[in-house]
C-alpha positions as CSV (number, residue, x, y, z in Angstrom):
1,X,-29.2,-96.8,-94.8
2,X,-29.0,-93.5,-93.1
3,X,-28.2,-93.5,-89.6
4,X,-30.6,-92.4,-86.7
5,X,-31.5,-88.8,-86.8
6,X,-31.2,-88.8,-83.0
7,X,-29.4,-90.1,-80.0
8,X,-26.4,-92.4,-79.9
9,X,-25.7,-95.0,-83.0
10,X,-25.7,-98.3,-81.6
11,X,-25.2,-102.2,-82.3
12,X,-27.2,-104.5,-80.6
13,X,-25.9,-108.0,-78.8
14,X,-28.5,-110.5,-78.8
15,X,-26.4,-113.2,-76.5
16,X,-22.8,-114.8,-75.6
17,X,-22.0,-117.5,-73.4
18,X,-19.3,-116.0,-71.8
19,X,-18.7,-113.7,-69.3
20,X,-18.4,-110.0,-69.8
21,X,-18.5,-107.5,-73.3
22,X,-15.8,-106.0,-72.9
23,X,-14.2,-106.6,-76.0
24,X,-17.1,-106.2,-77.8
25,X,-18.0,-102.7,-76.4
26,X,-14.7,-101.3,-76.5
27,X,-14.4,-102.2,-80.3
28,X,-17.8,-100.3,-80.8
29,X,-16.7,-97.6,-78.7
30,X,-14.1,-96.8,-80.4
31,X,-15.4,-96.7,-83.4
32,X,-18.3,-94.4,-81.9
33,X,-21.0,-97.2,-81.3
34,X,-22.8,-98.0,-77.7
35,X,-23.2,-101.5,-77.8
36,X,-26.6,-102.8,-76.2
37,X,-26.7,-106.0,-74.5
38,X,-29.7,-107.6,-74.4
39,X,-30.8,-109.5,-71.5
40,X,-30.1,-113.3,-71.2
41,X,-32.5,-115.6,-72.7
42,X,-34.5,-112.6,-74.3
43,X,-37.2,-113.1,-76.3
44,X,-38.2,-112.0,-79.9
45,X,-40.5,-109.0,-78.6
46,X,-37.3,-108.1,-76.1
47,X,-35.0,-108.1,-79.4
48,X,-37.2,-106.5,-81.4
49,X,-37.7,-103.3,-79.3
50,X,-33.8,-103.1,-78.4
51,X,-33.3,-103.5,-82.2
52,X,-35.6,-100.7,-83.3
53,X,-32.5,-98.0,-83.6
54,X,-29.8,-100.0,-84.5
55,X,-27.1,-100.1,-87.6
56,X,-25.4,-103.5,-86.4
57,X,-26.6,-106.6,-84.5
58,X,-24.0,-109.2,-83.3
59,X,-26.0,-112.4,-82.8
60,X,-24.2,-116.0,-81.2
61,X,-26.7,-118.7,-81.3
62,X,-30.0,-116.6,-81.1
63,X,-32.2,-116.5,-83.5
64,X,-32.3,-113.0,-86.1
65,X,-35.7,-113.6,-87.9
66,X,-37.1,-111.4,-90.5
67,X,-39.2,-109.9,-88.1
68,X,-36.3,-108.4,-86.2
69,X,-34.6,-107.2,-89.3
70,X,-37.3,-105.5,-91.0
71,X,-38.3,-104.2,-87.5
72,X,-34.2,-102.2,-87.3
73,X,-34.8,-99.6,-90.2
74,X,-31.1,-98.8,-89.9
75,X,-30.0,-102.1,-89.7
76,X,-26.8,-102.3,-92.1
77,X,-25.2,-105.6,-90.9
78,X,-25.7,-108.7,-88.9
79,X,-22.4,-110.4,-87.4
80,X,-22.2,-114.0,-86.8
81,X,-20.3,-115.2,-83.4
82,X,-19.4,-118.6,-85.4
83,X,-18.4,-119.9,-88.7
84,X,-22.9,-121.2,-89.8
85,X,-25.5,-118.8,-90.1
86,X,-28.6,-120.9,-90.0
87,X,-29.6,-119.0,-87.1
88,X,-30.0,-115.6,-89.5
89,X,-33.0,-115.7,-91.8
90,X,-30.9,-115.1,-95.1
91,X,-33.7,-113.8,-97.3
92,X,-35.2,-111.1,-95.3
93,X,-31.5,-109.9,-94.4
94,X,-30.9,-109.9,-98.3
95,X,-34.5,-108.5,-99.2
96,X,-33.4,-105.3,-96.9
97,X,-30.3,-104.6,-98.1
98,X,-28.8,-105.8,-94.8
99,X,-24.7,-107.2,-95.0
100,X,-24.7,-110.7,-93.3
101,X,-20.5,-111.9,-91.4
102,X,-19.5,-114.5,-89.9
103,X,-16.3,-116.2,-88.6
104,X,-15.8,-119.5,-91.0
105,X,-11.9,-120.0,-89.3
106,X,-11.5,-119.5,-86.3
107,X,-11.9,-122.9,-84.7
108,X,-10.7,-124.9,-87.0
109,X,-7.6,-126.3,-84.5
110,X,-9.9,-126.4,-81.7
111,X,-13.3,-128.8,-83.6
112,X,-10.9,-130.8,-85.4
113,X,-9.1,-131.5,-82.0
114,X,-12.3,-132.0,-80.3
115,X,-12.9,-134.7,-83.2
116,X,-10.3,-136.6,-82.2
117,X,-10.8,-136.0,-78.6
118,X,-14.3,-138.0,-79.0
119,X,-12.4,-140.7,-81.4
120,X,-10.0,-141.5,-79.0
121,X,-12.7,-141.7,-76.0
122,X,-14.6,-144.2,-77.9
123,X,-11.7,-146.4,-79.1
124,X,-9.8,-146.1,-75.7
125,X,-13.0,-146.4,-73.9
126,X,-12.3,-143.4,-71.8
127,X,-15.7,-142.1,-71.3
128,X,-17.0,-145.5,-70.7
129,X,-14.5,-146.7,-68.2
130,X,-15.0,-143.8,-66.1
131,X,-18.7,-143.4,-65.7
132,X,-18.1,-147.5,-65.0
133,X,-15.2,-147.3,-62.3
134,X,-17.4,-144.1,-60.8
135,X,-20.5,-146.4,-60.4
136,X,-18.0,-149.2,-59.0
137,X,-17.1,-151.5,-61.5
138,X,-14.0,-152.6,-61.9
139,X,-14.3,-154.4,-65.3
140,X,-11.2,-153.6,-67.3
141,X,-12.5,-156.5,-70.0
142,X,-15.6,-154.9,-70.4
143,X,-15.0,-153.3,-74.0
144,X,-13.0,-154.1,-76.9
145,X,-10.4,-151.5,-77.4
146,X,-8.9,-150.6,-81.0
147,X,-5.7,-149.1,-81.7
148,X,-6.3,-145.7,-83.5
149,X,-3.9,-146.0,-85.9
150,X,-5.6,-148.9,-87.7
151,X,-8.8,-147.0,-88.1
152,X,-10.2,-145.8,-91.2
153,X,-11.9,-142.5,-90.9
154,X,-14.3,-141.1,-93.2
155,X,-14.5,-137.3,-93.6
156,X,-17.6,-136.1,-94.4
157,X,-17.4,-132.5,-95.4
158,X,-14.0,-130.8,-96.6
159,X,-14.6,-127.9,-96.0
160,X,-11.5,-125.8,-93.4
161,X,-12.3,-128.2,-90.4
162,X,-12.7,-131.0,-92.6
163,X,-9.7,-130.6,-94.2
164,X,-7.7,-129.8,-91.1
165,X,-9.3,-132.9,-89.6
166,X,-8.3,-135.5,-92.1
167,X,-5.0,-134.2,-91.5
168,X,-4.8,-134.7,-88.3
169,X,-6.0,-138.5,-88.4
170,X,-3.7,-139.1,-91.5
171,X,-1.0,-138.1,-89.1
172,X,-1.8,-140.0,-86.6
173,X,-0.9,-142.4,-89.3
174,X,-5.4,-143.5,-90.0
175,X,-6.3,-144.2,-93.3
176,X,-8.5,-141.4,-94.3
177,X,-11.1,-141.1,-97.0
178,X,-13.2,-138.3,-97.9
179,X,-16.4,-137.5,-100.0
180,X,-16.3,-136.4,-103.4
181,X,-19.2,-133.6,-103.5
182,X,-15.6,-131.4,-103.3
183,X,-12.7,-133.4,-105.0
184,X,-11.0,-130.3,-106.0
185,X,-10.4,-130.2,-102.2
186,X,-9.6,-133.9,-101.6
187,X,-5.8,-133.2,-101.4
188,X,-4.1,-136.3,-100.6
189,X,-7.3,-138.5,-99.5
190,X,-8.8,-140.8,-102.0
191,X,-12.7,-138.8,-102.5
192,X,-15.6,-141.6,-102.7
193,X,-18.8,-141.8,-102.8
194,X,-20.7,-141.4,-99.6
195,X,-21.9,-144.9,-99.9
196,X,-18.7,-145.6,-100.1
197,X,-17.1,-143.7,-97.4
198,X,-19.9,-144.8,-95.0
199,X,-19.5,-148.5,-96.0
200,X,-15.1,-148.0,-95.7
201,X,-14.9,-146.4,-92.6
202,X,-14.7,-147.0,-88.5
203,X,-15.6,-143.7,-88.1
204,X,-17.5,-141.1,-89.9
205,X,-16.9,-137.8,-88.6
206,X,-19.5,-134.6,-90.2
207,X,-18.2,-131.3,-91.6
208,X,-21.7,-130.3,-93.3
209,X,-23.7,-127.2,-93.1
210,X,-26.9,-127.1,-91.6
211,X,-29.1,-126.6,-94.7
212,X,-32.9,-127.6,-95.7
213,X,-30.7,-129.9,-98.0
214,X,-29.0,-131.3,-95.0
215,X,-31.7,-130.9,-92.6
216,X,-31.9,-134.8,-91.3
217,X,-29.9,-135.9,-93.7
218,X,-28.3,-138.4,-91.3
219,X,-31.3,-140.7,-91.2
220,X,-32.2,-144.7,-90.9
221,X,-30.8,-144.7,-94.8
222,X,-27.5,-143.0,-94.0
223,X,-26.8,-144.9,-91.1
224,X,-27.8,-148.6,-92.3
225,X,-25.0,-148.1,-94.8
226,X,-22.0,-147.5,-92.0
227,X,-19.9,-150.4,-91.2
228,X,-21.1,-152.7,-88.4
229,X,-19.9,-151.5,-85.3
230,X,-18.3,-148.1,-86.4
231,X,-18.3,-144.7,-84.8
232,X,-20.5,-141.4,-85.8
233,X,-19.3,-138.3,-85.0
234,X,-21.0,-135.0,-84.9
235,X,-19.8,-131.5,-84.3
236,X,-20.6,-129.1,-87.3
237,X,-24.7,-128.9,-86.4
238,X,-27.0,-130.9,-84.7
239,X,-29.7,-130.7,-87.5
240,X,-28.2,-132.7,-90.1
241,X,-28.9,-136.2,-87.6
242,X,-31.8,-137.9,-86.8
243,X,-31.7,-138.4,-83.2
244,X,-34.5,-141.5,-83.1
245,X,-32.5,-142.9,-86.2
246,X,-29.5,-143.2,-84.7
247,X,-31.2,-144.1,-81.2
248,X,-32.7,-147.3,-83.7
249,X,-29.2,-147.9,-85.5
250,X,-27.8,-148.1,-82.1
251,X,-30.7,-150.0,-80.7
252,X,-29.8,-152.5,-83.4
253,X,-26.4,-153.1,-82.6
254,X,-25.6,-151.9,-86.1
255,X,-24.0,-149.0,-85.2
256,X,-21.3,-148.8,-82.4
257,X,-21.4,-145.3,-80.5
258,X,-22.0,-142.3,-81.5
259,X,-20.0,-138.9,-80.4
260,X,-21.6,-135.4,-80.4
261,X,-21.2,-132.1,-79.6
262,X,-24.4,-130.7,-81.4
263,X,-28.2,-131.7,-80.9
264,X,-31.6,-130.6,-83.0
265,X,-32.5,-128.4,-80.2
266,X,-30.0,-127.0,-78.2
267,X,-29.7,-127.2,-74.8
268,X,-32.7,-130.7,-74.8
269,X,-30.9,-133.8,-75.0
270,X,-33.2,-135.7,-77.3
271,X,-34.7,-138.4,-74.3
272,X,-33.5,-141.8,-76.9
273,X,-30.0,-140.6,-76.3
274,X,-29.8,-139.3,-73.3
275,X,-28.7,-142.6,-70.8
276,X,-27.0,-144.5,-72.9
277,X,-23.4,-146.2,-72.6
278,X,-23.0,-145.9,-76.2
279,X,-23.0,-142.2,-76.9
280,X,-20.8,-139.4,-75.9
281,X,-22.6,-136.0,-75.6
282,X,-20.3,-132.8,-75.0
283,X,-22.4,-129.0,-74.6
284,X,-21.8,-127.8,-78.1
285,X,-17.7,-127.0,-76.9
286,X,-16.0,-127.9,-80.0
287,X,-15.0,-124.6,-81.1
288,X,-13.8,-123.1,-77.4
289,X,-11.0,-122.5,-76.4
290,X,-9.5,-119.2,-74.8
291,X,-8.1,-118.5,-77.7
292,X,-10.6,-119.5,-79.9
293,X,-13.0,-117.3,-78.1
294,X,-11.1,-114.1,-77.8
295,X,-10.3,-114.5,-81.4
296,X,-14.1,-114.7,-82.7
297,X,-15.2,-112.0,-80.5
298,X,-12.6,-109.7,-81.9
299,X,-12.8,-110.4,-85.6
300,X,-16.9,-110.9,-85.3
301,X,-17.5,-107.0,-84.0
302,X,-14.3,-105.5,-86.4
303,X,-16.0,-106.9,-89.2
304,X,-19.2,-105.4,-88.2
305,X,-17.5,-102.2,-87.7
306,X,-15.6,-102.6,-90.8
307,X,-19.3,-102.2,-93.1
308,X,-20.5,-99.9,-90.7
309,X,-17.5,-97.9,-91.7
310,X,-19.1,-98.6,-95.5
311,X,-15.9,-100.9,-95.7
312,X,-16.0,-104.0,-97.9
313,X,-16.9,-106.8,-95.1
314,X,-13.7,-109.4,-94.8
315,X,-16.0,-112.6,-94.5
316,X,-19.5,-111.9,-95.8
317,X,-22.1,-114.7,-97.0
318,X,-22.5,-115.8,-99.3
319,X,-18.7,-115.7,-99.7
320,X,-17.7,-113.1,-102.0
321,X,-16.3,-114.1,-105.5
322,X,-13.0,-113.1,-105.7
């Protein structure tokens, strides 16, 4: 696509949570872009009349709907502020010609830490024994505590997190399994079925993609199969779980807790999990860290540069073959 006849080339910012662009703008800058920050919490119309003129659009969790790229007649690439792009409507980006990046490592230390984070919470009863000795109970007895070594975790997902992940818990000296939709990337782990994995293991912990595949995929079906008592735990996308499922399973007293870090619809806590004991929500924090961050704001606008430049993108998607 050819560039604006007039005026400055720019790259639009639809939203960050953090404070400040600088890294963002003085990337574009230099490479002879004005980057455009939208305003927070802008709506579609907002984005689509910022977007009009612009070659690149760097987009964290707002949405980047067909209408908005077939609205940007110079639009050459949309950059992804995280490793999923569910948020991007792939058809209408590929319909238009229009390169679609993301960042698919740059968190794996900090969501496979934040995995174990929630595992030992529940099996040390950390969460619980706070919010307890807070309200002024004193009840050290109150909860059965496990010892984390003797737990068997079940990896759902092996992709880079995944996989980093299970290596953490095998460390920790865990028996891990993962599933086999992957076993070329099993490694060291035995790969089961997901009946079996959900029937082995204490705690289940998800590394899936939010797909229409996926969408709910963690339903009343899923969850009767866990093992009485175990642990869910969620931080690849809020989608792929049922929230009034797992609000039954619990309900039921067949399944134990539940940790997560993603909802359906960010930032609404679904109302059957909100006040409950039994489950452990975190603000969607898995992948922070200061390092984390800096990193995916950095490589997220050089790769947008990078096909602006009408350079080969470093992480498109789809993946390129190589």
């Amino acid at each position: 696509m050819t560039p604006p006849a007039d005026g400055p080339r720019k790259v639009l910012l639809t939203d960050h949570p953090w404070d400040g662009v600088d890294i963002e703008s003085e990337i574009c800058l230099e490479a002879g872009y004005e980057l455009v920050e939208a305003p927070r919490g802008a709506d579609l119309a907002q984005l689509v009349d910022l977007g009009a003129d612009v070659e690149g659009i760097i987009t964290c969790w707002a949405r980047v709907p067909g209408e908005l790229i077939r609205s940007s007649p110079h639009l050459q690439v949309v950059s992804r502020l995280g490793v999923g792009v569910d948020n991007i409507d792939l058809d209408a980006a590929a319909e238009c010609g229009v390169t679609v990046t993301r960042v698919p490592d740059y968190c794996v230390e900090e969501v496979s830490d934040h995995v174990l984070a929630l595992v030992y919470a529940w099996a040390r009863g950390v969460t619980y024994f706070d919010r307890a000795v807070r309200s002024g109970r004193w009840e050290p007895g109150a909860l059965a505590l496990r010892r984390v070594r003797d737990l068997v975790v079940g990896v759902w997902g092996t992709g880079l997190i995944g996989t980093r992940t299970a290596d953490k818990f095998s460390a920790l000296g865990c028996t891990v399994v993962v599933d086999d939709r992957h076993p070329e990337r099993a490694g060291p782990y035995p790969a089961v079925t997901r009946d079996e994995l959900l029937e082995r293991s204490d705690v289940v912990t998800l590394h899936l993609p939010l797909t229409e595949e996926n969408r709910g995929i963690v339903g009343a079906e899923v969850l009767s199969k866990m093992r009485p008592g175990s642990l869910l735990v969620n931080t690849s996308r809020g989608g792929i779980v049922d929230s009034d499922a797992l609000a039954a399973a619990l309900d039921a007293g067949h399944l134990g807790a539940a940790a997560l870090d993603v909802l359906p619809n960010e930032p609404q806590v679904p109302t059957a999990l909100a006040d409950r004991d039994d489950v452990v929500i975190t603000p969607h924090v898995a992948f922070s860290s200061i390092q984390s961050v800096q990193e995916l704001r950095a490589r997220a606008t050089e790769d947008l540069v990078r096909v602006l430049r009408g350079e080969p993108a470093e992480h498109p998607y789809p993946p390129a073959v190589r």
